[in-house]
C-alpha positions as protocol buffer text, in pm:
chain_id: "A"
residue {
  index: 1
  type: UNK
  ca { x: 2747 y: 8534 z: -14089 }
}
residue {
  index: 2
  type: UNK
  ca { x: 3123 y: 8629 z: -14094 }
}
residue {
  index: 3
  type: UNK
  ca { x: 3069 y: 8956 z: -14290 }
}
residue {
  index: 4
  type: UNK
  ca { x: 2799 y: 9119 z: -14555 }
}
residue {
  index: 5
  type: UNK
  ca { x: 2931 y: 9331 z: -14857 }
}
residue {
  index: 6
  type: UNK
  ca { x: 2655 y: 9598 z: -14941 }
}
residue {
  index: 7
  type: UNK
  ca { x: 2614 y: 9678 z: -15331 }
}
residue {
  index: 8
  type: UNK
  ca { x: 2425 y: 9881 z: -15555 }
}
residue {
  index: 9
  type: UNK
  ca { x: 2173 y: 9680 z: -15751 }
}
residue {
  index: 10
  type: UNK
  ca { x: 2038 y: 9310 z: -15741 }
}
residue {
  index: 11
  type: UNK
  ca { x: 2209 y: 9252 z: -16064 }
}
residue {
  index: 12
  type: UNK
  ca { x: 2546 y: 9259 z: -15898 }
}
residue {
  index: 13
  type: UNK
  ca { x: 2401 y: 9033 z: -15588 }
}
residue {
  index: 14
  type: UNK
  ca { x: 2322 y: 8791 z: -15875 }
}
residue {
  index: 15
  type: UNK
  ca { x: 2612 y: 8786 z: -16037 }
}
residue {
  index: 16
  type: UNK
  ca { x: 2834 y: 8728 z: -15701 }
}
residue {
  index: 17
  type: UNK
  ca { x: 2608 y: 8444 z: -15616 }
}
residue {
  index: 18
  type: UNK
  ca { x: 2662 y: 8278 z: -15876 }
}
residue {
  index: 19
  type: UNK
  ca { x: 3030 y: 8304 z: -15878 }
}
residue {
  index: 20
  type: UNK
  ca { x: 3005 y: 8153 z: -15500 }
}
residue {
  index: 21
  type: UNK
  ca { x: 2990 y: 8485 z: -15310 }
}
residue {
  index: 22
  type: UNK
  ca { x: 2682 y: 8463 z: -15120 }
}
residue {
  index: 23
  type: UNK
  ca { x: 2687 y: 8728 z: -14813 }
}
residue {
  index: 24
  type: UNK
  ca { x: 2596 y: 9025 z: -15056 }
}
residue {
  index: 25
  type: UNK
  ca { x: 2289 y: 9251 z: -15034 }
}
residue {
  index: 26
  type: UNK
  ca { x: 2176 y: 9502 z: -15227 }
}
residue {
  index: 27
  type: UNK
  ca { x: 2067 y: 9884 z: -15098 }
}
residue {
  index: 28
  type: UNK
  ca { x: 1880 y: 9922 z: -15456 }
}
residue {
  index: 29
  type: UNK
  ca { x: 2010 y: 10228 z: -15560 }
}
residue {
  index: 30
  type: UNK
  ca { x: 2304 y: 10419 z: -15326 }
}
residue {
  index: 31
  type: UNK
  ca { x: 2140 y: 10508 z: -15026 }
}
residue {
  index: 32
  type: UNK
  ca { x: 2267 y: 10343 z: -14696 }
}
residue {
  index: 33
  type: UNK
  ca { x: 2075 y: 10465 z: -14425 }
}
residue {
  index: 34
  type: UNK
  ca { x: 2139 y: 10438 z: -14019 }
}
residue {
  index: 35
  type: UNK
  ca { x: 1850 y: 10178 z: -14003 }
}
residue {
  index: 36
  type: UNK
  ca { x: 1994 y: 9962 z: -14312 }
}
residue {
  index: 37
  type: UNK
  ca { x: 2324 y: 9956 z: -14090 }
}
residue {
  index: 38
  type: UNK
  ca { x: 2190 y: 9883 z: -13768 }
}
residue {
  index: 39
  type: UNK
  ca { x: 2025 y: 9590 z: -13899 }
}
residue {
  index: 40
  type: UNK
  ca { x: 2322 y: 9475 z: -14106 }
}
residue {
  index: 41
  type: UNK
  ca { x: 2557 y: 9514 z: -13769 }
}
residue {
  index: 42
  type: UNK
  ca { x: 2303 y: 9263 z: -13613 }
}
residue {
  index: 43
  type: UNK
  ca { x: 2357 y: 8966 z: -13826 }
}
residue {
  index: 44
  type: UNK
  ca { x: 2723 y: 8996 z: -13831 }
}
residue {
  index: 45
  type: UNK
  ca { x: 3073 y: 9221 z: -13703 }
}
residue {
  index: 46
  type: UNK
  ca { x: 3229 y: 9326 z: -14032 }
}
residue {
  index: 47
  type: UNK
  ca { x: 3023 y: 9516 z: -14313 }
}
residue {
  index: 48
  type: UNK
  ca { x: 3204 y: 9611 z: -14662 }
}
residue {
  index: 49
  type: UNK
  ca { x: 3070 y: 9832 z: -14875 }
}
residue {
  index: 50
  type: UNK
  ca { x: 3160 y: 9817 z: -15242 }
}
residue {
  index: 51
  type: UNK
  ca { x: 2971 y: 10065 z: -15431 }
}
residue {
  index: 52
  type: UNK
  ca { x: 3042 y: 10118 z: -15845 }
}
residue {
  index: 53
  type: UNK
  ca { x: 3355 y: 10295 z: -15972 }
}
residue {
  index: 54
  type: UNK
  ca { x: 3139 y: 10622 z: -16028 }
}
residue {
  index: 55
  type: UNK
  ca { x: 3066 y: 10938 z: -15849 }
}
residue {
  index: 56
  type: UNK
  ca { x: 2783 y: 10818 z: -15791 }
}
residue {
  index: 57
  type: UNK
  ca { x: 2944 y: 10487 z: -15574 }
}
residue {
  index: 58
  type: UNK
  ca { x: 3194 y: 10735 z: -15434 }
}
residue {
  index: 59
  type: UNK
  ca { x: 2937 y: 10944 z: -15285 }
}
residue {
  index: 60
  type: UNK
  ca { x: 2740 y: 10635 z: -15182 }
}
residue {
  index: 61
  type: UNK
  ca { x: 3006 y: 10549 z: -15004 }
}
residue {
  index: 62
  type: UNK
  ca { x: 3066 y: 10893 z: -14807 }
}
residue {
  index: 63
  type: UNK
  ca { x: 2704 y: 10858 z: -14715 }
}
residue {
  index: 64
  type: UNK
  ca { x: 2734 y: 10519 z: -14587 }
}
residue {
  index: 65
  type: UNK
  ca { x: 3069 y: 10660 z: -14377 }
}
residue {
  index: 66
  type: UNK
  ca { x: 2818 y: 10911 z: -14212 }
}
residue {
  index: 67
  type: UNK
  ca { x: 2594 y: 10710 z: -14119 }
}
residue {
  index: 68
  type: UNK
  ca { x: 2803 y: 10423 z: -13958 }
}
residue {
  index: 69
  type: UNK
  ca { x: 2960 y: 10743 z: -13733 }
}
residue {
  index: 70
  type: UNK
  ca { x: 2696 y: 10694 z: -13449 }
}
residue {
  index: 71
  type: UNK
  ca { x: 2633 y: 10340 z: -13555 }
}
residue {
  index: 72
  type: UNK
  ca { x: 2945 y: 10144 z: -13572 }
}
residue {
  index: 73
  type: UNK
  ca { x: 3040 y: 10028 z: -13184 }
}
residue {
  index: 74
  type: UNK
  ca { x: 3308 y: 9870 z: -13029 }
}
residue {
  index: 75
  type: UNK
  ca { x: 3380 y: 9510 z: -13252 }
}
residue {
  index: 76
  type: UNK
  ca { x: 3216 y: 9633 z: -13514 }
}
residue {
  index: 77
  type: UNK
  ca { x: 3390 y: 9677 z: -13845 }
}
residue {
  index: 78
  type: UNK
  ca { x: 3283 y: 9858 z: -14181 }
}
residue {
  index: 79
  type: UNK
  ca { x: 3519 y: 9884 z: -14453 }
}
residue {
  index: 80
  type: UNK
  ca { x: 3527 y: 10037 z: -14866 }
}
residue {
  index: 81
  type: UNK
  ca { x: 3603 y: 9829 z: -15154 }
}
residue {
  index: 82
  type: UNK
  ca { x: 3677 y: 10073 z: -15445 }
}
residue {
  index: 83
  type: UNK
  ca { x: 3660 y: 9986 z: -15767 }
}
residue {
  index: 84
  type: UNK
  ca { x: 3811 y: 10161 z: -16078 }
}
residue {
  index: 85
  type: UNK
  ca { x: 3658 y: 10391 z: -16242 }
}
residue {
  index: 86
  type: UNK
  ca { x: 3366 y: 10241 z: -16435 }
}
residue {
  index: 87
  type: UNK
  ca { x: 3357 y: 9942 z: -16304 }
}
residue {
  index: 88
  type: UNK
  ca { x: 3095 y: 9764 z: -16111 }
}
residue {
  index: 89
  type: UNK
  ca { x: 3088 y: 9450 z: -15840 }
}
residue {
  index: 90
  type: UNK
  ca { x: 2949 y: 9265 z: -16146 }
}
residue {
  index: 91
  type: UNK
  ca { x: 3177 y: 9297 z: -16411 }
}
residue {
  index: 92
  type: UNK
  ca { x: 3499 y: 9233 z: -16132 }
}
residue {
  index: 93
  type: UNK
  ca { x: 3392 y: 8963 z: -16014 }
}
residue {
  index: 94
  type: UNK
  ca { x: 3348 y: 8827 z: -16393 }
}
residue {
  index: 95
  type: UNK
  ca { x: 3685 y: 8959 z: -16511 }
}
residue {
  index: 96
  type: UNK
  ca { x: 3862 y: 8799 z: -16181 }
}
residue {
  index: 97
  type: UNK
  ca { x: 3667 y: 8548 z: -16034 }
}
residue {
  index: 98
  type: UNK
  ca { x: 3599 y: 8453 z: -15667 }
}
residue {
  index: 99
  type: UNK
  ca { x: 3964 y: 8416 z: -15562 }
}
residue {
  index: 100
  type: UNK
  ca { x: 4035 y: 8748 z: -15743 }
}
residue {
  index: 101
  type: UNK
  ca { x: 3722 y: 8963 z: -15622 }
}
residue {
  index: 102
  type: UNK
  ca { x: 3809 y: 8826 z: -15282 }
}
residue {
  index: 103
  type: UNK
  ca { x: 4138 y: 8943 z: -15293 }
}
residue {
  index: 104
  type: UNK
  ca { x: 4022 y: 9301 z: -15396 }
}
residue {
  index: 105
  type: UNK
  ca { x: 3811 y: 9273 z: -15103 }
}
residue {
  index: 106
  type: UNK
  ca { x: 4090 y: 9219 z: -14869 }
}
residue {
  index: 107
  type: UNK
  ca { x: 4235 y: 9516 z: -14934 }
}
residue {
  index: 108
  type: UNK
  ca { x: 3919 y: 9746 z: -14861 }
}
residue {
  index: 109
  type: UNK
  ca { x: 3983 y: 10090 z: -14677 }
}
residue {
  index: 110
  type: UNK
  ca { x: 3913 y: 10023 z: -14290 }
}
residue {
  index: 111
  type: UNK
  ca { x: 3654 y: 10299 z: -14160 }
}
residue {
  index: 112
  type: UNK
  ca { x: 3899 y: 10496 z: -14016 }
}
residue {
  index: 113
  type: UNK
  ca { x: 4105 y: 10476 z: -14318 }
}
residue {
  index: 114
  type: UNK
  ca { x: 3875 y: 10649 z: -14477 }
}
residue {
  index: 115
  type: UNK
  ca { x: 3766 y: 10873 z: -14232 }
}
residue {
  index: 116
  type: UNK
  ca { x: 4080 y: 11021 z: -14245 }
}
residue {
  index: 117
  type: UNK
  ca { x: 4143 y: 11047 z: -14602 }
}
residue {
  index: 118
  type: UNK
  ca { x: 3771 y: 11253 z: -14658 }
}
């Protein structure tokens, strides 16, 4: 697996399927622990994380930052897809498409990017 993008709910892990983006998984709520990324860093280098356009996704993804801190190793990568305010990976990749969400995705916050920026 070239990389995994970790969402929020199944419903959005449904929805990316079946607009051809199959290397999602969901946490199920906004809790990425040390364990969740551990295992996700052992099926593949580069993990995104694009939680919803909410405080609640932008604090899911400051957790997520925390935890990859002792976890994330040398050729490892973790990045953040942001998404505007109220939206979800759902209803982008409905609104843009594959080619579109993709290209959203490209432009995710490295780890120390955001690292920096907290």
């Amino acid at each position: 697996i070239e990389k995994i993008l970790v969402v929020e709910g199944y419903m959005d892990v449904v929805s990316l399927a079946q607009f051809g983006v199959d290397y999602s998984v969901a946490t199920l709520g906004t809790a990425t622990t040390k364990n969740h990324l551990k295992q996700l860093f052992k099926l593949c280098d580069e993990v995104v994380f694009c939680f919803d356009g909410d405080r609640a996704g932008r604090d899911a993804a400051w957790r997520a930052m925390n935890n990859a801190l002792t976890i994330i190793k040398p050729g490892k990568q973790a990045h953040f897809m942001f998404l505007p305010d109220g939206e979800d990976p759902d209803t982008l990749i409905r609104a843009q498409g594959k080619a579109g969400f993709e290209a959203e995705m490209a432009k995710a916050m490295s780890f120390s990017e955001f690292f920096l920026i907290i």
